[in-house]
FIFI-509183 format. One record per atom (N, C-alpha, C): residue in three letters; atom name; x, y, z. Coordinates in steps of 0.001 Angstrom, whole numbers, always signed. Layout:
BEGIN
<r code="ALA" site="CA" east="X" north="Y" up="Z"/>
...
END
This chain:
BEGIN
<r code="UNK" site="N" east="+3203" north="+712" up="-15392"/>
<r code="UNK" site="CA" east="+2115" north="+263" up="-14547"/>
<r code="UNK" site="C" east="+2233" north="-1250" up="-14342"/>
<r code="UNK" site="N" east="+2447" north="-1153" up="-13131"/>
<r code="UNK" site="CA" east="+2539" north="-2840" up="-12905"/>
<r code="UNK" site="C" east="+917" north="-3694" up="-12763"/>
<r code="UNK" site="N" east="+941" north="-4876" up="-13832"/>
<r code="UNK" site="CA" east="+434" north="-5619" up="-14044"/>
<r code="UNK" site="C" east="+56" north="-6989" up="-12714"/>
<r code="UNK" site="N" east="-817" north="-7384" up="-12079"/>
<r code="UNK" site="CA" east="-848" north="-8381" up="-11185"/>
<r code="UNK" site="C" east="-2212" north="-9213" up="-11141"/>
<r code="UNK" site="N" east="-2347" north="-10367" up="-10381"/>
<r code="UNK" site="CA" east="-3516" north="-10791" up="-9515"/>
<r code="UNK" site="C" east="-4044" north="-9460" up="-9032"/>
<r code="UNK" site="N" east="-5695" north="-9424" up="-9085"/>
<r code="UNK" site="CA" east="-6273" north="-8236" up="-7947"/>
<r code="UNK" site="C" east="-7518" north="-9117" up="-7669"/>
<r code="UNK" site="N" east="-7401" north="-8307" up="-6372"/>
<r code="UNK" site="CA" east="-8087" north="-8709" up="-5263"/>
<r code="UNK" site="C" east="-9349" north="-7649" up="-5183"/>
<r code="UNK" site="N" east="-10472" north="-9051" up="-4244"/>
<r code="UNK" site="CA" east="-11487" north="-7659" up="-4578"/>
<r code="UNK" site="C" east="-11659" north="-7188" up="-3150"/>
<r code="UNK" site="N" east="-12283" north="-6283" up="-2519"/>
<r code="UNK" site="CA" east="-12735" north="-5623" up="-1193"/>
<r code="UNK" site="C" east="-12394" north="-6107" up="+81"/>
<r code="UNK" site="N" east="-12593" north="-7790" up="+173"/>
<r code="UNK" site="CA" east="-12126" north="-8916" up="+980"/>
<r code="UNK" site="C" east="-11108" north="-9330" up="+862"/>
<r code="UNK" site="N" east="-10356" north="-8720" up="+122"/>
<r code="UNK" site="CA" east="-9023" north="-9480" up="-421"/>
<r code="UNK" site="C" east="-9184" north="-10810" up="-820"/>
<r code="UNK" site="N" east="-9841" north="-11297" up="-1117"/>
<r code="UNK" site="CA" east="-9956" north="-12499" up="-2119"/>
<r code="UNK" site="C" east="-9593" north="-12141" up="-3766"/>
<r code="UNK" site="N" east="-9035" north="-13221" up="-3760"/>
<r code="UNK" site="CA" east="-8886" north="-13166" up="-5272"/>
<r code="UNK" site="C" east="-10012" north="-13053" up="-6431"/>
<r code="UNK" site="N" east="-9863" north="-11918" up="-7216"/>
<r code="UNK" site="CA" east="-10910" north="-12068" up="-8365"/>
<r code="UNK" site="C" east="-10969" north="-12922" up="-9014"/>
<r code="UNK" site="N" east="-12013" north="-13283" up="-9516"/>
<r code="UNK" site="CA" east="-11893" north="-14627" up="-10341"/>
<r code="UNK" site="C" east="-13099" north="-14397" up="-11468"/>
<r code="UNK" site="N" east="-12482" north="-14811" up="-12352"/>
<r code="UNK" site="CA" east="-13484" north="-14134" up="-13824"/>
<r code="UNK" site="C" east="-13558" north="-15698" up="-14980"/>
<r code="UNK" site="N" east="-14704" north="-16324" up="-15239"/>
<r code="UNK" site="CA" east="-14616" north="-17433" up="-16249"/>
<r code="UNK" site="C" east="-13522" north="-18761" up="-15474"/>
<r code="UNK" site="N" east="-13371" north="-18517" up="-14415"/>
<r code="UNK" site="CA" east="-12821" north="-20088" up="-13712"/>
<r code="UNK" site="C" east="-11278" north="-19468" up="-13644"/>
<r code="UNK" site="N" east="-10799" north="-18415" up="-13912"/>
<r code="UNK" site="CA" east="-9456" north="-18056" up="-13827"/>
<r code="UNK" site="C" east="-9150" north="-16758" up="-13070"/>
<r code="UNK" site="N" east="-7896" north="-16182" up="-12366"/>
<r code="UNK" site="CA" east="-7677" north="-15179" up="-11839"/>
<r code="UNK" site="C" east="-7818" north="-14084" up="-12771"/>
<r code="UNK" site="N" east="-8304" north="-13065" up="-12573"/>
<r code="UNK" site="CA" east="-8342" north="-11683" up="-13028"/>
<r code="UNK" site="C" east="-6877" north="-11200" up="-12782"/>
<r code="UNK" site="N" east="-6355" north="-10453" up="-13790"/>
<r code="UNK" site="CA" east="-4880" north="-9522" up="-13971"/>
<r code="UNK" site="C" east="-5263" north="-8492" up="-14379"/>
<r code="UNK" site="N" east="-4870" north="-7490" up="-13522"/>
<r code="UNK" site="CA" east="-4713" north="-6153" up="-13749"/>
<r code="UNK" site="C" east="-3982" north="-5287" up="-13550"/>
<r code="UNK" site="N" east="-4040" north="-3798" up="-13797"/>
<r code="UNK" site="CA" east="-3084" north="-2917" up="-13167"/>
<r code="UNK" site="C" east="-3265" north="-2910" up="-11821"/>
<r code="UNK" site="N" east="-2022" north="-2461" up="-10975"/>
<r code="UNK" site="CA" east="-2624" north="-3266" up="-9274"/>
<r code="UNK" site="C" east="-1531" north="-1758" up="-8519"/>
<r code="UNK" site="N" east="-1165" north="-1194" up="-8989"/>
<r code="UNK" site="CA" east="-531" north="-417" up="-8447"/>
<r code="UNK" site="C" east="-1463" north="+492" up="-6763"/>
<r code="UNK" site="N" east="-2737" north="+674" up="-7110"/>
<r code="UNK" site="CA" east="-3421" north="+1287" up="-5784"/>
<r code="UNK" site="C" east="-3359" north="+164" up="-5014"/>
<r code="UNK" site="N" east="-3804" north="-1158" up="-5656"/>
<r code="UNK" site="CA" east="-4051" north="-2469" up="-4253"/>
<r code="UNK" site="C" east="-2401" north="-2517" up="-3642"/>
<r code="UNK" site="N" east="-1576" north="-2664" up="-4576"/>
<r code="UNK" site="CA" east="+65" north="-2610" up="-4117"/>
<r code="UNK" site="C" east="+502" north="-1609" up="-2809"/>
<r code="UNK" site="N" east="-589" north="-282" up="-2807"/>
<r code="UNK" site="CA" east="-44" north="+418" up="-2029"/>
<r code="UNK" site="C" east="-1037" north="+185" up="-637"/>
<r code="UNK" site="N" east="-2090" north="+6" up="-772"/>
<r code="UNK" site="CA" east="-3442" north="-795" up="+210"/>
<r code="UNK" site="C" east="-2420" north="-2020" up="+756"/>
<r code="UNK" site="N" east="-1948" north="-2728" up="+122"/>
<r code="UNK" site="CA" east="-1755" north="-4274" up="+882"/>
<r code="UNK" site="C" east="-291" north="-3409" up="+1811"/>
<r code="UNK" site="N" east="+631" north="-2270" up="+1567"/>
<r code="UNK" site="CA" east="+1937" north="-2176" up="+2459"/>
<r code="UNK" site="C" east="+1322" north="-1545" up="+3051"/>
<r code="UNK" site="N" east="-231" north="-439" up="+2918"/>
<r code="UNK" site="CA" east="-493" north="+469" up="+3835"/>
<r code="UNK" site="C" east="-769" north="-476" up="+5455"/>
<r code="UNK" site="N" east="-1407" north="-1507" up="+5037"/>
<r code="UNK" site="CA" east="-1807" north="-2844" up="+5679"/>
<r code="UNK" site="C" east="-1288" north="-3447" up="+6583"/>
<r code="UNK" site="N" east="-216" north="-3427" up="+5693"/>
<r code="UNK" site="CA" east="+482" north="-4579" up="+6264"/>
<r code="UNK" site="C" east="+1427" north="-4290" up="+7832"/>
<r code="UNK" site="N" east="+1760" north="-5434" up="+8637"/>
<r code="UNK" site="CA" east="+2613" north="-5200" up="+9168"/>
<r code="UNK" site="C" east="+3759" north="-5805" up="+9357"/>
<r code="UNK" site="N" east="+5250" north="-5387" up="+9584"/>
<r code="UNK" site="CA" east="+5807" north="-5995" up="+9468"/>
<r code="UNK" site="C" east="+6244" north="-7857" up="+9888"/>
<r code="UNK" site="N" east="+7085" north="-8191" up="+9445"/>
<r code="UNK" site="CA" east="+6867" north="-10111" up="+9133"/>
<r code="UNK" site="C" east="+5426" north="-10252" up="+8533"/>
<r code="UNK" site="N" east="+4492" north="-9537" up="+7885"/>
<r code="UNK" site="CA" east="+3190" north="-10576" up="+7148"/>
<r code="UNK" site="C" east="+4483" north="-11307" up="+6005"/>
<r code="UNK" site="N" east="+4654" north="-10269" up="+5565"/>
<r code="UNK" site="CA" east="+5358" north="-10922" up="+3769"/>
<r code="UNK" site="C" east="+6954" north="-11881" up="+4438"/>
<r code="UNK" site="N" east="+6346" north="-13544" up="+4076"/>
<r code="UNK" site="CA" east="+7804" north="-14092" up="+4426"/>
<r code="UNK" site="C" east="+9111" north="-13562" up="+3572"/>
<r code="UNK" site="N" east="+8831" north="-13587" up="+2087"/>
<r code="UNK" site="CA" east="+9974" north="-12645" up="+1285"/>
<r code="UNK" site="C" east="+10044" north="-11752" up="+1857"/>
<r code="UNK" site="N" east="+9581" north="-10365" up="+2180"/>
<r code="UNK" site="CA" east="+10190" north="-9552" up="+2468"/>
<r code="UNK" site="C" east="+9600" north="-8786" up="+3911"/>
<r code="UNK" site="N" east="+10038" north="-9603" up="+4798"/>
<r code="UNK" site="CA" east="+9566" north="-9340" up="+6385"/>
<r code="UNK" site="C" east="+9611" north="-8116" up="+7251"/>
<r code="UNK" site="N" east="+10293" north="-7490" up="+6335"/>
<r code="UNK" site="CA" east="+10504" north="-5608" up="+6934"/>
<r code="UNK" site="C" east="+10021" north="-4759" up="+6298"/>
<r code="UNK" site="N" east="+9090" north="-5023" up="+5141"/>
<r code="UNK" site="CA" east="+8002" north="-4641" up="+4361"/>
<r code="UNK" site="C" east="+6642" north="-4221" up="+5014"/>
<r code="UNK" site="N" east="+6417" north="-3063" up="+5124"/>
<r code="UNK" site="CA" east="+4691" north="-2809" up="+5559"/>
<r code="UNK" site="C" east="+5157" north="-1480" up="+6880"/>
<r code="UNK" site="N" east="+3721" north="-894" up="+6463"/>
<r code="UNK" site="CA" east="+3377" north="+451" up="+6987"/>
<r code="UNK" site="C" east="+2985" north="+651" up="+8257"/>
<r code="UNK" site="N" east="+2008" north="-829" up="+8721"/>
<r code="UNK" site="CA" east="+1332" north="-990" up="+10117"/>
<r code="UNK" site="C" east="+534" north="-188" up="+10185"/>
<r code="UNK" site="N" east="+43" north="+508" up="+8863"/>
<r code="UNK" site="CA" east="-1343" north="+1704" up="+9463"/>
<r code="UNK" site="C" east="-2025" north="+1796" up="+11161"/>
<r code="UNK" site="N" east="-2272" north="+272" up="+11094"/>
<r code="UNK" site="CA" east="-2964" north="+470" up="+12774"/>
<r code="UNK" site="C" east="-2721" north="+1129" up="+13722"/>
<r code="UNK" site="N" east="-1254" north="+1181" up="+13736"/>
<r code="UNK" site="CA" east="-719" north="+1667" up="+15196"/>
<r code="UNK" site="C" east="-356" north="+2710" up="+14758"/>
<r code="UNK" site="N" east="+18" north="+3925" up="+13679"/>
<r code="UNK" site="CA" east="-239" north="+4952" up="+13305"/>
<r code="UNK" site="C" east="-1513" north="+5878" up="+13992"/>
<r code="UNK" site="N" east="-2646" north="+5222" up="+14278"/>
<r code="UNK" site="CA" east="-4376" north="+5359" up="+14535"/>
<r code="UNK" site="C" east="-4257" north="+6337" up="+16201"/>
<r code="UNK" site="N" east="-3242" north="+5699" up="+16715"/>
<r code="UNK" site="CA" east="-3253" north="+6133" up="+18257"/>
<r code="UNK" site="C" east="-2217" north="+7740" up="+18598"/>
<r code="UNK" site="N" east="-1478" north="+7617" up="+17631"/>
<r code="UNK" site="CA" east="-721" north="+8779" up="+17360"/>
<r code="UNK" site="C" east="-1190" north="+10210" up="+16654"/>
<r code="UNK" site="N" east="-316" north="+10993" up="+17715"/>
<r code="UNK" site="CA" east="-1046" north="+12117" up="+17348"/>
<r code="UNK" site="C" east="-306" north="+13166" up="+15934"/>
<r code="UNK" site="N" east="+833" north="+12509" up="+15861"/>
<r code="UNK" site="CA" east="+1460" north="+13613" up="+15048"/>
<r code="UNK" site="C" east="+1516" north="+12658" up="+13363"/>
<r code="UNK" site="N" east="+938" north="+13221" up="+12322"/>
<r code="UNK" site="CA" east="+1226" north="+12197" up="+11204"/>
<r code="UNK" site="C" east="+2278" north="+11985" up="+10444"/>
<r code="UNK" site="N" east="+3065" north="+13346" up="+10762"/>
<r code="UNK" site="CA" east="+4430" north="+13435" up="+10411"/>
<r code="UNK" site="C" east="+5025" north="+11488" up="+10362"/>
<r code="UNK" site="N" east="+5359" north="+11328" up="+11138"/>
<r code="UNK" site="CA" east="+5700" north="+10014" up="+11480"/>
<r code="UNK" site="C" east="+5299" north="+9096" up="+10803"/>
<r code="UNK" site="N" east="+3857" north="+8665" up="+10727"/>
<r code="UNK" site="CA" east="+3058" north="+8266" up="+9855"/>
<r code="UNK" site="C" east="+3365" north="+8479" up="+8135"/>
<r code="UNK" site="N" east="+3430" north="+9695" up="+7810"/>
<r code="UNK" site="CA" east="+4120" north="+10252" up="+6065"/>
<r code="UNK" site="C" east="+5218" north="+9744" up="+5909"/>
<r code="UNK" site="N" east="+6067" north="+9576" up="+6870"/>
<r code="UNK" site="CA" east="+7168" north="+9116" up="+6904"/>
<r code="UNK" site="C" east="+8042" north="+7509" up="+6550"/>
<r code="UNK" site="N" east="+6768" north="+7238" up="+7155"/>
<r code="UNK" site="CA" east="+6997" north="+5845" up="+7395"/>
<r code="UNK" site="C" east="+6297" north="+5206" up="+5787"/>
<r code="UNK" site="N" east="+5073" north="+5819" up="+5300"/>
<r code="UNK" site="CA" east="+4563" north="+5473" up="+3993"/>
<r code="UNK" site="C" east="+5453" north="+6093" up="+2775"/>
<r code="UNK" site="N" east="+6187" north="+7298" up="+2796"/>
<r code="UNK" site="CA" east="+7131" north="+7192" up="+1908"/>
<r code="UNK" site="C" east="+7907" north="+6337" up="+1966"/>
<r code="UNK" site="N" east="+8745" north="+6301" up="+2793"/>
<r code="UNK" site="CA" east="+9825" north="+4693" up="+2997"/>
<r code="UNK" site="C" east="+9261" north="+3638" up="+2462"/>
<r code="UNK" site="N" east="+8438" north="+3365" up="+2750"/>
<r code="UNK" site="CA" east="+7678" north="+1582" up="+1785"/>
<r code="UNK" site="C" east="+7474" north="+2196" up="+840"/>
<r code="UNK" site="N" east="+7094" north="+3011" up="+232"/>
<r code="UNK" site="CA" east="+6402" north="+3304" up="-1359"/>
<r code="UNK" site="C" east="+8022" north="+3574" up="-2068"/>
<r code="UNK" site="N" east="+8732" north="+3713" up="-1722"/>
<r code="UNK" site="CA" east="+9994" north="+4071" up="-1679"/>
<r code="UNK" site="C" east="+11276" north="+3081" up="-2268"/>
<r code="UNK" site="N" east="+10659" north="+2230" up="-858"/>
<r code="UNK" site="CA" east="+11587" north="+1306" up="-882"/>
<r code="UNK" site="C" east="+10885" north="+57" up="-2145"/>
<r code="UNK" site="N" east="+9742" north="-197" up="-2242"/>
<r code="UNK" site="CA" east="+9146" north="-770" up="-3113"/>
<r code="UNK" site="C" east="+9070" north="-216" up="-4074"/>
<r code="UNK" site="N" east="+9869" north="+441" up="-4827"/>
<r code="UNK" site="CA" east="+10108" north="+1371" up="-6331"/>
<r code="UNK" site="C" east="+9341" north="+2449" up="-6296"/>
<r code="UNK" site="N" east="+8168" north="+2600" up="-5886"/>
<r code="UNK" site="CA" east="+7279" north="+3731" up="-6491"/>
<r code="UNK" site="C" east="+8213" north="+5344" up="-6227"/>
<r code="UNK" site="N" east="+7621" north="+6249" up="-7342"/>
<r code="UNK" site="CA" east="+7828" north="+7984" up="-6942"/>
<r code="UNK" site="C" east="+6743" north="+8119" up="-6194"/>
<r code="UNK" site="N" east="+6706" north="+8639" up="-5309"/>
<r code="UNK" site="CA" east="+6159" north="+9492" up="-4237"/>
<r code="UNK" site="C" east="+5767" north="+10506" up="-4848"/>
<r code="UNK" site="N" east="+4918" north="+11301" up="-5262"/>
<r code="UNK" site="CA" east="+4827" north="+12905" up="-5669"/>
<r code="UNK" site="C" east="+4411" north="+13674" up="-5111"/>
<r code="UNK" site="N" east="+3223" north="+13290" up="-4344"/>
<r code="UNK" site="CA" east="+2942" north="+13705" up="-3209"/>
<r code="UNK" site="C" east="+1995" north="+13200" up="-2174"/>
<r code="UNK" site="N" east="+1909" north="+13305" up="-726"/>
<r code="UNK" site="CA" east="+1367" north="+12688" up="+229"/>
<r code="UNK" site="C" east="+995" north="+13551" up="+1268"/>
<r code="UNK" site="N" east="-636" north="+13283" up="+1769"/>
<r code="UNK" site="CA" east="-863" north="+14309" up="+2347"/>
<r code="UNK" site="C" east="-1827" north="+13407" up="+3416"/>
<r code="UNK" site="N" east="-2065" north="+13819" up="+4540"/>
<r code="UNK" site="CA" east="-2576" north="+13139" up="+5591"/>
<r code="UNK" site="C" east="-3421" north="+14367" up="+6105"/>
<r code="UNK" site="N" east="-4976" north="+14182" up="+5917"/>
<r code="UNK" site="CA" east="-6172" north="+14899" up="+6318"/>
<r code="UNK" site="C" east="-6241" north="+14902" up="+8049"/>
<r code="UNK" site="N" east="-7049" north="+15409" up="+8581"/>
<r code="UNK" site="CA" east="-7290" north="+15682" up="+9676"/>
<r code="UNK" site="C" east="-7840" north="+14210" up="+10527"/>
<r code="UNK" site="N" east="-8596" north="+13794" up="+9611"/>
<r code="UNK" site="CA" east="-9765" north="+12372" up="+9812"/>
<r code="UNK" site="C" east="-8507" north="+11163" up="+9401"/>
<r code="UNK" site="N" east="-7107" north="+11380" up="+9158"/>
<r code="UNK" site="CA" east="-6350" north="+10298" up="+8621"/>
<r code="UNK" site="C" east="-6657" north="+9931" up="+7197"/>
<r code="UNK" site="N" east="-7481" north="+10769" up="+7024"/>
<r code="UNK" site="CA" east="-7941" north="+10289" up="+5127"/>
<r code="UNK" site="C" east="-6304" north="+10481" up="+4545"/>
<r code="UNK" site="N" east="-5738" north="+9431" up="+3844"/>
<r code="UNK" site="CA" east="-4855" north="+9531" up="+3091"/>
<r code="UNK" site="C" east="-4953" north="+10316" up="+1338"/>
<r code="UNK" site="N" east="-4024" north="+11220" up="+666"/>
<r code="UNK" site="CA" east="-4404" north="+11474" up="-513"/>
<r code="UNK" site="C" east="-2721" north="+11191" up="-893"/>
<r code="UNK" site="N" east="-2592" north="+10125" up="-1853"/>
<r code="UNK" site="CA" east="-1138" north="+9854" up="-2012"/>
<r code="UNK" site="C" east="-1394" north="+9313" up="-3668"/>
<r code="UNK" site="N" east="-96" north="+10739" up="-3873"/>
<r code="UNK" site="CA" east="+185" north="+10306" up="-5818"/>
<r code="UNK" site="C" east="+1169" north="+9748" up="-6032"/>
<r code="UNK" site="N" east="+1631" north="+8253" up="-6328"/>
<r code="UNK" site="CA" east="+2841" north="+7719" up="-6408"/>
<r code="UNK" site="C" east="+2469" north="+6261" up="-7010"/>
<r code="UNK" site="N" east="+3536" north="+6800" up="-8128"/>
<r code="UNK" site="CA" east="+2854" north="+5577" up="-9073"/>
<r code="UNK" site="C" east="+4928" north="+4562" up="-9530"/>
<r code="UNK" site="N" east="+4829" north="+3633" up="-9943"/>
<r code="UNK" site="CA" east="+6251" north="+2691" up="-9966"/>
<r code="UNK" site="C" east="+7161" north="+3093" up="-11082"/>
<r code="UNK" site="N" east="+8017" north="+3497" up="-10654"/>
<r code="UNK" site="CA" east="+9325" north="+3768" up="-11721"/>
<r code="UNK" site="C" east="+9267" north="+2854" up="-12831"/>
<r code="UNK" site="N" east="+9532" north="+3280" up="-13852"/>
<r code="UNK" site="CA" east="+9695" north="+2250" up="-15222"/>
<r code="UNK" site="C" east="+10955" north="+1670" up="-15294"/>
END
């Protein structure tokens, strides 16, 4: 379980007694690539899911597709991923040791 900075709702940084909060961050890890689109991250600029433009499409296939590849390519197992009717995501994939 990877250990990090977490962020709260706003993505601001938690902050607890004048210092950052560290935690297990593995769900925010998968929230910030679901997020993201590609070039946000200057390290790694081909990183991110673009959820948004997923939104207009009708088939999610494409969409599953594209979120295994980042969860993927960013270490995690995939175990399973399932895309609801409403786009509700249900995804079990937690980071290789």
């Amino acid at each position: 379980m990877p250990q990090d900075f977490l962020f709260d709702d706003q993505n601001e940084p938690e902050i607890k007694d004048g210092d950052f909060v560290i935690g297990e961050s593995t769900y925010q890890h998968q929230k910030h690539l679901l997020l993201a689109e590609k070039g946000d991250y200057k390290q790694h600029p081909t990183a991110g899911v673009a959820s948004k433009r997923y939104l207009e499409r009708e088939s999610p296939d494409e969409y599953a597709r594209a979120i295994r590849q980042e969860f993927v390519a960013d270490g995690m197992d995939v175990k399973s991923l399932k895309i609801l009717e409403n786009l509700e995501l249900s995804i079990d994939a937690e980071y290789l040791k």
